[in-house]
mmCIF file as Biopython writes it, N, C-alpha, C and O atoms, coordinates in Angstrom:
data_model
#
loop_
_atom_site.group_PDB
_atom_site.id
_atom_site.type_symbol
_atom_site.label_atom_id
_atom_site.label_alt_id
_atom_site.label_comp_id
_atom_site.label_asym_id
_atom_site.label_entity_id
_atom_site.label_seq_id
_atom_site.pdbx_PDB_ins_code
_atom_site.Cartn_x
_atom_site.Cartn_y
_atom_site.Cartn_z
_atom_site.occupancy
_atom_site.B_iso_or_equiv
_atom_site.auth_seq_id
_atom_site.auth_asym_id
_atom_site.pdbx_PDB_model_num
ATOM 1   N N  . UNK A ? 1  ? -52.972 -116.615 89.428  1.0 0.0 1  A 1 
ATOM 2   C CA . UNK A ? 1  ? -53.720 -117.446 88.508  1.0 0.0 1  A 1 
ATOM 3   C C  . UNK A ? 1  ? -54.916 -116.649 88.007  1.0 0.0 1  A 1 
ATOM 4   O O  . UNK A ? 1  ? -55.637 -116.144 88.867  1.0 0.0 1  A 1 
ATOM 5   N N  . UNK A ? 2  ? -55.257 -116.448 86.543  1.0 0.0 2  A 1 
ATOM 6   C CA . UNK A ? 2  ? -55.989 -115.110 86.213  1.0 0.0 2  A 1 
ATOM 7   C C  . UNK A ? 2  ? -57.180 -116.617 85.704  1.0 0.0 2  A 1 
ATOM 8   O O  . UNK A ? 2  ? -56.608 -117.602 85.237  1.0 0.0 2  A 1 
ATOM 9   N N  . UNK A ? 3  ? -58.720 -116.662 85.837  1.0 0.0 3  A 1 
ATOM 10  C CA . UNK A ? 3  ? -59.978 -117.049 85.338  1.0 0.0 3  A 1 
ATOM 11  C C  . UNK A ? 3  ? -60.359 -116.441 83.827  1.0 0.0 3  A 1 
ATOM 12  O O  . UNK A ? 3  ? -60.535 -115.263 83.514  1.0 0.0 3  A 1 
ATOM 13  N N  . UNK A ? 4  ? -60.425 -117.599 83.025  1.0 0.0 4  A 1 
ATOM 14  C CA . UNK A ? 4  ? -61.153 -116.775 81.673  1.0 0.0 4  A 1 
ATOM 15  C C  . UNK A ? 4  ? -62.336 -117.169 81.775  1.0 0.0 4  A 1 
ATOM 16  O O  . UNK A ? 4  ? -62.865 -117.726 82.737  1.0 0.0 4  A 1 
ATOM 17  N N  . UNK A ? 5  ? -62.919 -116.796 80.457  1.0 0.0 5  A 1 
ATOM 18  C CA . UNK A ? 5  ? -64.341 -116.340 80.787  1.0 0.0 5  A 1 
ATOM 19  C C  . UNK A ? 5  ? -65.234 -117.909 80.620  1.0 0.0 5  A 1 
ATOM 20  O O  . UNK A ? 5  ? -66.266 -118.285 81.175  1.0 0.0 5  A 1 
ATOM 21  N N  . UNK A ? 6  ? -64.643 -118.363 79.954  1.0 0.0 6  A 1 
ATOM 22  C CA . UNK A ? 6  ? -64.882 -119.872 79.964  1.0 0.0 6  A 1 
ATOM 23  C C  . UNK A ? 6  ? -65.468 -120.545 81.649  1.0 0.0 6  A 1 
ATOM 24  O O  . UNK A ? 6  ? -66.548 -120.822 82.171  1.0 0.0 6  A 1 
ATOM 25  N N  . UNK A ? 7  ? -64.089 -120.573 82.005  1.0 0.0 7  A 1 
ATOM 26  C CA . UNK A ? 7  ? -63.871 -121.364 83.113  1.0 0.0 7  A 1 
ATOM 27  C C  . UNK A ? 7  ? -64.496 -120.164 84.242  1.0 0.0 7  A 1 
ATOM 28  O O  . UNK A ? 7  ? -64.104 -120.482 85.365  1.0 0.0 7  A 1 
ATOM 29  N N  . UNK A ? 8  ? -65.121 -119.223 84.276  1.0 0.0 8  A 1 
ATOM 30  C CA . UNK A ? 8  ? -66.002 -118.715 85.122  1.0 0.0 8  A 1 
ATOM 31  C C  . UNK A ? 8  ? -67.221 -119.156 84.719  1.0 0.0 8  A 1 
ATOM 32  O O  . UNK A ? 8  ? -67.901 -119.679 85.602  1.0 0.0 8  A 1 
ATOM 33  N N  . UNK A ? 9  ? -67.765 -119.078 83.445  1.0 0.0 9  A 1 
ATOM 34  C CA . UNK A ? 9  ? -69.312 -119.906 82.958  1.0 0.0 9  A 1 
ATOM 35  C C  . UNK A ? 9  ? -69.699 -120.970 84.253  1.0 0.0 9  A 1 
ATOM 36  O O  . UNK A ? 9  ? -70.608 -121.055 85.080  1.0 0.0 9  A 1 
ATOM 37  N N  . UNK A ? 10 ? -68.376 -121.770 83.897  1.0 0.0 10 A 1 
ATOM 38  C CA . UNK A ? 10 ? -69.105 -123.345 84.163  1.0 0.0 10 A 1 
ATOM 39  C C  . UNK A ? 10 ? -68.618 -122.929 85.636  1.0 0.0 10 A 1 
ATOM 40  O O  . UNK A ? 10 ? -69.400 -123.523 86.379  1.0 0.0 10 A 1 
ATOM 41  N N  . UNK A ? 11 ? -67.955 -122.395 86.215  1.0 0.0 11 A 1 
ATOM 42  C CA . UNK A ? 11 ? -67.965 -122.276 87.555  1.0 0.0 11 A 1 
ATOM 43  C C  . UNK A ? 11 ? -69.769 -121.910 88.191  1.0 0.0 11 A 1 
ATOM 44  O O  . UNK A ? 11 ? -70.652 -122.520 88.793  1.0 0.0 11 A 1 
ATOM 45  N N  . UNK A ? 12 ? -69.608 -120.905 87.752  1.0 0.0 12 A 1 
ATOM 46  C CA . UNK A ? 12 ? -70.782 -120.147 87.991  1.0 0.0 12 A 1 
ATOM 47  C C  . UNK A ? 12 ? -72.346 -121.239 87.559  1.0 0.0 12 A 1 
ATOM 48  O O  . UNK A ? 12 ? -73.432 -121.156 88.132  1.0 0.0 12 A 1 
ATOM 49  N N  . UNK A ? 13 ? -72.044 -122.049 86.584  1.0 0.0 13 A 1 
ATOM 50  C CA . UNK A ? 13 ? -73.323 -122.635 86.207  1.0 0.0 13 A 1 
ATOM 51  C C  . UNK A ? 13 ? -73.020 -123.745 87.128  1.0 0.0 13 A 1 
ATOM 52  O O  . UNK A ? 13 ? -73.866 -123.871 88.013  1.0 0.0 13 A 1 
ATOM 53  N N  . UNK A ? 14 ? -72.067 -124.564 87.160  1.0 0.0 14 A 1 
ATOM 54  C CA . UNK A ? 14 ? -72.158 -125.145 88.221  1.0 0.0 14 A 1 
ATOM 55  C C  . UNK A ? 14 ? -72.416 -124.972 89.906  1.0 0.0 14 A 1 
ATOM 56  O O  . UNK A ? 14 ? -72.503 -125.972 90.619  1.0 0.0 14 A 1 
ATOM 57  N N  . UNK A ? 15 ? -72.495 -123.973 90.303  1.0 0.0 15 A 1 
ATOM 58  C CA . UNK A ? 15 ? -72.707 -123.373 91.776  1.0 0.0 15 A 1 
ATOM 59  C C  . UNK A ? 15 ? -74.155 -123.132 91.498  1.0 0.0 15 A 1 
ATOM 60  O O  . UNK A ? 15 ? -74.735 -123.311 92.568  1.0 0.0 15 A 1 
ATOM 61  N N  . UNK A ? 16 ? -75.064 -122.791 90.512  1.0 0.0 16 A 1 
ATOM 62  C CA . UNK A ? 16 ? -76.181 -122.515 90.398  1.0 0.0 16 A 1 
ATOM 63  C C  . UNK A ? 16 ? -76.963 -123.727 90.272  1.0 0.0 16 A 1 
ATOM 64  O O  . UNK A ? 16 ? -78.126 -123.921 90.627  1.0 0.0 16 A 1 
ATOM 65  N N  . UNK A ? 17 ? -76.157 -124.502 89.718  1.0 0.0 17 A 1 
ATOM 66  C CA . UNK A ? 17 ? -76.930 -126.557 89.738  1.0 0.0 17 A 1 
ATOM 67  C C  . UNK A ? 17 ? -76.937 -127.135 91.065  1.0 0.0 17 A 1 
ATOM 68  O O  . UNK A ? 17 ? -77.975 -127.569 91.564  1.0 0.0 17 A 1 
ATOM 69  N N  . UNK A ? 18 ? -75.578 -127.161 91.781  1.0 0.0 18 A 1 
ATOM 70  C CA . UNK A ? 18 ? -75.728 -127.803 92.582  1.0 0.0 18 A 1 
ATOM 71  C C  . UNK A ? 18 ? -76.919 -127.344 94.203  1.0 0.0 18 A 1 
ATOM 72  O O  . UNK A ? 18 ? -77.361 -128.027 95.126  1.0 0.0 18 A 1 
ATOM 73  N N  . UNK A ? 19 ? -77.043 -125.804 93.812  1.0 0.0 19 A 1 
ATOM 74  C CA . UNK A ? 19 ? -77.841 -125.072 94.502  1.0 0.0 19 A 1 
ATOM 75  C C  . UNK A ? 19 ? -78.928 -125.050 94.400  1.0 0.0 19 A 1 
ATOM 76  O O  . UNK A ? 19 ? -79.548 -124.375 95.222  1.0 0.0 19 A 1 
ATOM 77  N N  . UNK A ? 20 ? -79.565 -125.674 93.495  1.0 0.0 20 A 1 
ATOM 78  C CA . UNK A ? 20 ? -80.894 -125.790 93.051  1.0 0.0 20 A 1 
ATOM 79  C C  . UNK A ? 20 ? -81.737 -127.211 93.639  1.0 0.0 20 A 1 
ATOM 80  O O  . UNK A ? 20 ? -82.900 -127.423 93.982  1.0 0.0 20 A 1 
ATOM 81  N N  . UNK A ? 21 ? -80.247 -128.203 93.539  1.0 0.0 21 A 1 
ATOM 82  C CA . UNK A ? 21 ? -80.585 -129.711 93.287  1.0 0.0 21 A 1 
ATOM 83  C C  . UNK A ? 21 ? -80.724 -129.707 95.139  1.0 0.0 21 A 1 
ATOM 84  O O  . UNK A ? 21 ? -81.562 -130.579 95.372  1.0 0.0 21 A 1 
ATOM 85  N N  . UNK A ? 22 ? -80.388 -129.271 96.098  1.0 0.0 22 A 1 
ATOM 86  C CA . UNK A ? 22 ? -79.942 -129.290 97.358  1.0 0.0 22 A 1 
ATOM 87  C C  . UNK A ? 22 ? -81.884 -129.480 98.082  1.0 0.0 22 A 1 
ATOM 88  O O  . UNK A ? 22 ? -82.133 -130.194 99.054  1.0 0.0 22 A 1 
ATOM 89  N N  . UNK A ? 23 ? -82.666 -128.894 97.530  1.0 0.0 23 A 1 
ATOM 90  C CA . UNK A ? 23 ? -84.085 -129.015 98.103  1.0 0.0 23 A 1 
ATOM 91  C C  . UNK A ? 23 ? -84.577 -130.303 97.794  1.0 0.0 23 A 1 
ATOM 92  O O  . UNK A ? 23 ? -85.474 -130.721 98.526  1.0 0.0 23 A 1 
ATOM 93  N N  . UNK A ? 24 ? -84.189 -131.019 96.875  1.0 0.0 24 A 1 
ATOM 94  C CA . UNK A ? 24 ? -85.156 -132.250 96.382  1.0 0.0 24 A 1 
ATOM 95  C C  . UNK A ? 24 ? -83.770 -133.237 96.677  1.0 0.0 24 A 1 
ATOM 96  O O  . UNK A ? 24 ? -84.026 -134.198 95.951  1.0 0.0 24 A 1 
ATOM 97  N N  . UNK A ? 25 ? -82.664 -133.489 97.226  1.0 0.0 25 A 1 
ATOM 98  C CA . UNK A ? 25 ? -81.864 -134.087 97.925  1.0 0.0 25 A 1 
ATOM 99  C C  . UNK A ? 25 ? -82.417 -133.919 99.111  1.0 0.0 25 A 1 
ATOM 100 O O  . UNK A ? 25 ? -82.688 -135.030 99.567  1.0 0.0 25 A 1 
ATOM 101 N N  . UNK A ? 26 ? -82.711 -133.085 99.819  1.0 0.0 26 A 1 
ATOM 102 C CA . UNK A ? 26 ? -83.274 -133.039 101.414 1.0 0.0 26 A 1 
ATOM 103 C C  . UNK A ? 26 ? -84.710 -133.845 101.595 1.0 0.0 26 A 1 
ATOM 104 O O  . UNK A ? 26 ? -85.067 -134.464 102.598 1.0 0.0 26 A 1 
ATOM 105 N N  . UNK A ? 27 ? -85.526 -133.649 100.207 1.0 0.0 27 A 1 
ATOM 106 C CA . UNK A ? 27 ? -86.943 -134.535 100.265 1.0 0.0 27 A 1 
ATOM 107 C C  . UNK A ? 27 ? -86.760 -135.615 100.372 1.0 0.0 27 A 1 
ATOM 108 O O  . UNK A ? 27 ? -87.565 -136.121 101.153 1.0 0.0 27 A 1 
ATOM 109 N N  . UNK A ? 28 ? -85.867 -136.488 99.846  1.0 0.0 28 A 1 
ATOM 110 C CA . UNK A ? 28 ? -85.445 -137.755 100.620 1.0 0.0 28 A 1 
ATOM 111 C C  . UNK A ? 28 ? -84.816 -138.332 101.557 1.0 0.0 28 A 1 
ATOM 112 O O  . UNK A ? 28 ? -84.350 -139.447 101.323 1.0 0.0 28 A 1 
ATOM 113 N N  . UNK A ? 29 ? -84.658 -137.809 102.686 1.0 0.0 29 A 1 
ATOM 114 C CA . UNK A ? 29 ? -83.733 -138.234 103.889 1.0 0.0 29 A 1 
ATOM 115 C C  . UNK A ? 29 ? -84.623 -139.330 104.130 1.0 0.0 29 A 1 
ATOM 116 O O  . UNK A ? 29 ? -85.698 -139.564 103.579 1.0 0.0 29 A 1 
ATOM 117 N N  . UNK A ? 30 ? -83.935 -140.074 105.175 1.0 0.0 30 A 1 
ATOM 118 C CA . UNK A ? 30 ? -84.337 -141.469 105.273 1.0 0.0 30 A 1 
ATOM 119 C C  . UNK A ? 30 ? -84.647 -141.221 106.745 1.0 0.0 30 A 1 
ATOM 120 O O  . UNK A ? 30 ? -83.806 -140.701 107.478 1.0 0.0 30 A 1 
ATOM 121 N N  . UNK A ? 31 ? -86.046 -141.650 107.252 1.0 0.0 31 A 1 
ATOM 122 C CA . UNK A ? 31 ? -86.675 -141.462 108.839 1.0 0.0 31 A 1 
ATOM 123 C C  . UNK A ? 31 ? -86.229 -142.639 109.508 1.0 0.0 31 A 1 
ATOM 124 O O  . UNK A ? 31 ? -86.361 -142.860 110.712 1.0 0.0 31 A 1 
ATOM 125 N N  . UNK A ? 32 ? -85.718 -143.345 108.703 1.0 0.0 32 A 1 
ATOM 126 C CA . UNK A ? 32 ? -85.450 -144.632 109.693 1.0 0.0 32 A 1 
ATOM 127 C C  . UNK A ? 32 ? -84.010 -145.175 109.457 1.0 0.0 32 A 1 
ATOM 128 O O  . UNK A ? 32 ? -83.279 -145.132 108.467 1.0 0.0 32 A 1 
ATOM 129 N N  . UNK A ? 33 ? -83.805 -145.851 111.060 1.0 0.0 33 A 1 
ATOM 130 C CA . UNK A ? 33 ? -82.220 -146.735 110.986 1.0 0.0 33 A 1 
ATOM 131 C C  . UNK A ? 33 ? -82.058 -147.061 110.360 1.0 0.0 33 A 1 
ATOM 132 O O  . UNK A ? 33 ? -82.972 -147.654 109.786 1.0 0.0 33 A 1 
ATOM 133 N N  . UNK A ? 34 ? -80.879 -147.046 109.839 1.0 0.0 34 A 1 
ATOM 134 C CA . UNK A ? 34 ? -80.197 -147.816 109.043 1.0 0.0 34 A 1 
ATOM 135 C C  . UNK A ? 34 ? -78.930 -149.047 109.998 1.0 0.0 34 A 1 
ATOM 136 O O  . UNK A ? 34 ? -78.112 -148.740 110.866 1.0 0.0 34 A 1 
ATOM 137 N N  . UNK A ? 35 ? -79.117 -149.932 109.614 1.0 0.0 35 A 1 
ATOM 138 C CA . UNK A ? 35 ? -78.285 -150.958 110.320 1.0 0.0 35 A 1 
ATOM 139 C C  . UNK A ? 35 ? -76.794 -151.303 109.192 1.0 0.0 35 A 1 
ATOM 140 O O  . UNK A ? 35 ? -76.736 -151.887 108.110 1.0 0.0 35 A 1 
ATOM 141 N N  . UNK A ? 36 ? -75.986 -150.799 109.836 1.0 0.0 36 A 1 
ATOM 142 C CA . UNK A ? 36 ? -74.204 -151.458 108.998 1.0 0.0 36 A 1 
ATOM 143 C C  . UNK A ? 36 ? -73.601 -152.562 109.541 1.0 0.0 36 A 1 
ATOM 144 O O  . UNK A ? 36 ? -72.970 -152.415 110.588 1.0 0.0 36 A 1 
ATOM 145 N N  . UNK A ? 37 ? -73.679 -153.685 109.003 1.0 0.0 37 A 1 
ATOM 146 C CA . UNK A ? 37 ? -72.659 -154.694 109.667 1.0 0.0 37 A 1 
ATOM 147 C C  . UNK A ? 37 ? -71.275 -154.526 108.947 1.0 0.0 37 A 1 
ATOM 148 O O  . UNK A ? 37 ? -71.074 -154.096 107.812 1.0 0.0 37 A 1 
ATOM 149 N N  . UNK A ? 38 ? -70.394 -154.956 109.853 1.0 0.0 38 A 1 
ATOM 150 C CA . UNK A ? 38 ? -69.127 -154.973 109.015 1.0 0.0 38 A 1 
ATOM 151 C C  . UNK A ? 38 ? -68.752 -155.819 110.001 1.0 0.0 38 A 1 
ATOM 152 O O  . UNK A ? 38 ? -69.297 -155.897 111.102 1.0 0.0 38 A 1 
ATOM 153 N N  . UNK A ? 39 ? -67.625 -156.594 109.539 1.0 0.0 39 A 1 
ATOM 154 C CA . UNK A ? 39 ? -66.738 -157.741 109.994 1.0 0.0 39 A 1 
ATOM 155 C C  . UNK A ? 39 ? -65.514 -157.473 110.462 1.0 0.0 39 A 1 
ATOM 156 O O  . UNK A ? 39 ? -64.729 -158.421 110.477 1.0 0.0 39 A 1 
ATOM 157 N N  . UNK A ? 40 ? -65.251 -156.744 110.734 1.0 0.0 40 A 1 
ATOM 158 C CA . UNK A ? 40 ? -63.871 -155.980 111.548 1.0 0.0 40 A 1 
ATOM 159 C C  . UNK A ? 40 ? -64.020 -155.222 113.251 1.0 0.0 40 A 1 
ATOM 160 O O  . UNK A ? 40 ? -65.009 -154.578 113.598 1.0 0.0 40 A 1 
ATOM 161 N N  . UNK A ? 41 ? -63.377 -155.362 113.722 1.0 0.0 41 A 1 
ATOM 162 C CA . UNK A ? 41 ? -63.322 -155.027 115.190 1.0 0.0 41 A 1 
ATOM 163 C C  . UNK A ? 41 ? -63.808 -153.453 115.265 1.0 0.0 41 A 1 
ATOM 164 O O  . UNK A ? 41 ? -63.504 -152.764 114.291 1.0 0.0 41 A 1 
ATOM 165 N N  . UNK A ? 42 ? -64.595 -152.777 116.425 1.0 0.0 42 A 1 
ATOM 166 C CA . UNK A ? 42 ? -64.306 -151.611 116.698 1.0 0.0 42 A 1 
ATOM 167 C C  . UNK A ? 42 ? -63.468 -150.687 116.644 1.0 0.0 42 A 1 
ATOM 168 O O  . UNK A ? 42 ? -62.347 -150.984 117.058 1.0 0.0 42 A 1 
ATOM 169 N N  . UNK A ? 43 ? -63.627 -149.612 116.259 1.0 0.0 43 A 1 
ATOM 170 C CA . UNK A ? 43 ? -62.146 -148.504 116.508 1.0 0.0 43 A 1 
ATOM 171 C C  . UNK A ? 43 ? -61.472 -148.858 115.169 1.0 0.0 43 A 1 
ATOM 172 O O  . UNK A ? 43 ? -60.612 -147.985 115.056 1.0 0.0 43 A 1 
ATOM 173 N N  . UNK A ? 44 ? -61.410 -149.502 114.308 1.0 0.0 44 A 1 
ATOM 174 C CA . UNK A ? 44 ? -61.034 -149.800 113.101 1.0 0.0 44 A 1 
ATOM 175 C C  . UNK A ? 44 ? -61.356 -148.310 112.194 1.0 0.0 44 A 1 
ATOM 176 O O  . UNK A ? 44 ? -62.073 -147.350 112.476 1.0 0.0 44 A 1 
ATOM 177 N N  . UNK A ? 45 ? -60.565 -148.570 111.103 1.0 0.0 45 A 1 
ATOM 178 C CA . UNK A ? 45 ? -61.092 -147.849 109.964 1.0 0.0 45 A 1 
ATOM 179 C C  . UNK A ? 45 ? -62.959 -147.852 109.259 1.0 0.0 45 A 1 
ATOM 180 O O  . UNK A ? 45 ? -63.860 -147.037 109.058 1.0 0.0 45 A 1 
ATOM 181 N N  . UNK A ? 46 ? -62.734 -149.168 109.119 1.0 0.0 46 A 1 
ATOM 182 C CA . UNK A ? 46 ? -64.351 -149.386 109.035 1.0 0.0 46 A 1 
ATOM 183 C C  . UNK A ? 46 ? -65.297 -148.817 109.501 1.0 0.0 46 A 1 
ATOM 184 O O  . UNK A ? 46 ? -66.346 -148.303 109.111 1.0 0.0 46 A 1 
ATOM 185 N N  . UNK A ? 47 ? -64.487 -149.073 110.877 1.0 0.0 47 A 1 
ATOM 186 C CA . UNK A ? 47 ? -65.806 -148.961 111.741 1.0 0.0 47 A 1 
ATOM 187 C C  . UNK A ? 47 ? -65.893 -147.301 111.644 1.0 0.0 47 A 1 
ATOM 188 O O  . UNK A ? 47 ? -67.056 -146.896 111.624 1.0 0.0 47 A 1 
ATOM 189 N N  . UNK A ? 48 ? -65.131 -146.532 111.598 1.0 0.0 48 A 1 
ATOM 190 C CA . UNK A ? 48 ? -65.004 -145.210 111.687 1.0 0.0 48 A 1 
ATOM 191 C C  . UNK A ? 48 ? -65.680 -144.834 110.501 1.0 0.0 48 A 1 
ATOM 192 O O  . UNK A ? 48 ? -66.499 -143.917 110.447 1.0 0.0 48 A 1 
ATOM 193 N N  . UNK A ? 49 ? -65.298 -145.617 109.459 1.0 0.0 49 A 1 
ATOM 194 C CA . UNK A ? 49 ? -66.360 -144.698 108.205 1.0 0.0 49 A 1 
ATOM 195 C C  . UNK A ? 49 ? -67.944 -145.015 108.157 1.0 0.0 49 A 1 
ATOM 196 O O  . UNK A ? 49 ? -68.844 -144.342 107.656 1.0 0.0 49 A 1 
ATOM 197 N N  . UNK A ? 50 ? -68.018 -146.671 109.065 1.0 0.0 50 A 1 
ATOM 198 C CA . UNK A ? 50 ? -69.463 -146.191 109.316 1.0 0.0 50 A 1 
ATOM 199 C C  . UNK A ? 50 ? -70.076 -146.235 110.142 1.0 0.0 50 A 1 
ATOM 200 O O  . UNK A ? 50 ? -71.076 -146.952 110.196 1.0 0.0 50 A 1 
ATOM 201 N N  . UNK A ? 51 ? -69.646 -145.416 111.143 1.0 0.0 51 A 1 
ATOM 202 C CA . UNK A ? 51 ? -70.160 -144.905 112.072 1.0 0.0 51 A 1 
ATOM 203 C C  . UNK A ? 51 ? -70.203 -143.114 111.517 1.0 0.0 51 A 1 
ATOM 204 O O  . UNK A ? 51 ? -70.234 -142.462 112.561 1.0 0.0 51 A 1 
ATOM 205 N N  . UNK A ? 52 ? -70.214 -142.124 110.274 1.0 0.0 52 A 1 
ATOM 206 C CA . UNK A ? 52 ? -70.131 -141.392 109.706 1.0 0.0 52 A 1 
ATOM 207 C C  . UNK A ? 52 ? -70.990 -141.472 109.063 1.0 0.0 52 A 1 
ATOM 208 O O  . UNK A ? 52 ? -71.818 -140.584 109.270 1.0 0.0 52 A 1 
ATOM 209 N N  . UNK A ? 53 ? -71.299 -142.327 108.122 1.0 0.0 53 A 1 
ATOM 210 C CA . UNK A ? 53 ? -72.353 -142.750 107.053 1.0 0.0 53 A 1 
ATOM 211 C C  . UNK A ? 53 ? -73.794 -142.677 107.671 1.0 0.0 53 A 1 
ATOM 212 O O  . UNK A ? 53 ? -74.774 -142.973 106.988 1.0 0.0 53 A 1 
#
């Protein structure tokens, strides 16, 4: 699969955006619990995605 010059641009400009944006995403982490209710049993799917989150 050969890259033209196009589709290297936006590769490349995109790896340089999302690399930039990564410091002022970290300035907002959240210091405090967050509480998830969900209505489904343990060990579930649910529960697995938020216990991830």
């Amino acid at each position: 699969m050969s890259i033209n010059r196009r589709r290297f641009v936006q590769a490349t400009s995109a790896s340089a955006l999302l690399a930039s944006v990564g410091d002022a995403v970290m300035a907002q982490v959240a210091t405090e619990s967050l509480k998830v209710v969900t209505g489904f049993p343990p060990g579930g799917t649910s529960d697995n995605l938020c216990r991830r989150i």
